[in-house]
C-alpha positions in Angstrom: 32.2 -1.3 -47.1 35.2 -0.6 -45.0 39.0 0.3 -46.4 40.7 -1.0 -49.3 42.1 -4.9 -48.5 45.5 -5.3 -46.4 46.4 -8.7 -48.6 46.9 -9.3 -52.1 44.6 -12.3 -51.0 41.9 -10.0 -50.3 42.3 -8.1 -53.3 41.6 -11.1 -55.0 38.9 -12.0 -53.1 37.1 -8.9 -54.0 38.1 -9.2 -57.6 36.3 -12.8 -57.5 33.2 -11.8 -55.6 32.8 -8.8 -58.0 33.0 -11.7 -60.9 30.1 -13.4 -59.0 28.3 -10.6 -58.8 28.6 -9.7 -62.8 27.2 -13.3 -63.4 24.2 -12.9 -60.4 23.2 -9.8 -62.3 23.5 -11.0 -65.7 21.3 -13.7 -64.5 18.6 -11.4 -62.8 18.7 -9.1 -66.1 18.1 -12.0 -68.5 15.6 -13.1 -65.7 13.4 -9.9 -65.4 14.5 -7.5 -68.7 11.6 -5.2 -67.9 13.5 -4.0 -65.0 16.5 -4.9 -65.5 17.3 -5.1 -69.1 19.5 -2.0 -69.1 22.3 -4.2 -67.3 22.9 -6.1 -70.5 24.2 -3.4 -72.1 27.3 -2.9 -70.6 27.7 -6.1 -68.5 30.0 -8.0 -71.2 32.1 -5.2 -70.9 32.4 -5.1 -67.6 32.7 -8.8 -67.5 35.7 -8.5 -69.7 37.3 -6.5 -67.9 37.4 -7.6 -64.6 38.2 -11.3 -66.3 41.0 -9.5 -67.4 42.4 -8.1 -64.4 41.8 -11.2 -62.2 43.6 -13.5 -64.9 46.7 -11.0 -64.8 46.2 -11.7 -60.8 46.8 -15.2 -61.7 49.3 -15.0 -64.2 51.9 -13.1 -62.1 51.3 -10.2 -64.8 49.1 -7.4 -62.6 50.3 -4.4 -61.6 49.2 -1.6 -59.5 48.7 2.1 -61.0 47.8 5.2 -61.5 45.2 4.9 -63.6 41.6 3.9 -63.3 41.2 0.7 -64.3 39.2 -0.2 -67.9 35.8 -1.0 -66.1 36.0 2.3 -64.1 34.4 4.0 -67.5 31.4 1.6 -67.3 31.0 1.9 -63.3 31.3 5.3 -62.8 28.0 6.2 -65.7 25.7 3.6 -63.4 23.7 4.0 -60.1 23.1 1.0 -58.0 19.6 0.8 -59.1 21.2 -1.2 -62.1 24.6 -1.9 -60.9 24.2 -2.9 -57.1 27.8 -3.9 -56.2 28.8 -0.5 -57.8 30.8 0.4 -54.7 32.7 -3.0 -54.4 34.0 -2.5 -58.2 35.2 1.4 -57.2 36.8 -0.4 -54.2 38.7 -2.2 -56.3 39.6 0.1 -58.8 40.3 2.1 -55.3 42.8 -0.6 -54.1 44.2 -0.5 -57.8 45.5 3.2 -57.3 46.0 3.2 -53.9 47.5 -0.1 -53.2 46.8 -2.0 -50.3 45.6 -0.7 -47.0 49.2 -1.0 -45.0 47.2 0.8 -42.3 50.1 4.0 -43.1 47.2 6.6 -44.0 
């Protein structure tokens, strides 16, 4: 994956396609349980929050930080044996603390 977004349309963009993801795996782990059961333990969490941050997206409310962003608990305690797009949710939480790539760094 290359650098952090230059758009706040990008940002978006990776905070929909990690929503996507969320609901491919949830799918694939109610699917298969035997290999992939242990993503339904903290999916509804991470679901939540990313729901969270994309509807302040769209409400006007987000903000960029310094702080990790709620999910980061959940994604940094996985491998992507069980969470796959682990590296497109610590790009975002990436982006979060950084802000966007303005191409300055």
């Amino acid at each position: 994956m290359l650098g952090r977004p230059k758009t706040p349309e990008a940002y978006v963009d990776l905070v929909d396609q990690a929503l996507f993801e969320i609901e491919d795996l949830r799918m694939a782990a109610e699917y298969d349980m035997e290999s992939m059961g242990a993503a339904t333990e903290f999916l509804t969490e991470l679901e939540r929050d990313v729901q969270k941050l994309r509807d302040s997206m769209a409400d006007g409310s987000y903000r960029f930080g310094k702080e990790n962003l709620p999910f980061f608990k959940v994604v940094e305690h996985q491998d992507e044996r069980i969470l796959p797009f682990r590296q497109l949710l610590l790009k975002i939480n990436e982006t979060h603390i950084k802000g966007l790539d303005a191409g300055d760094d």
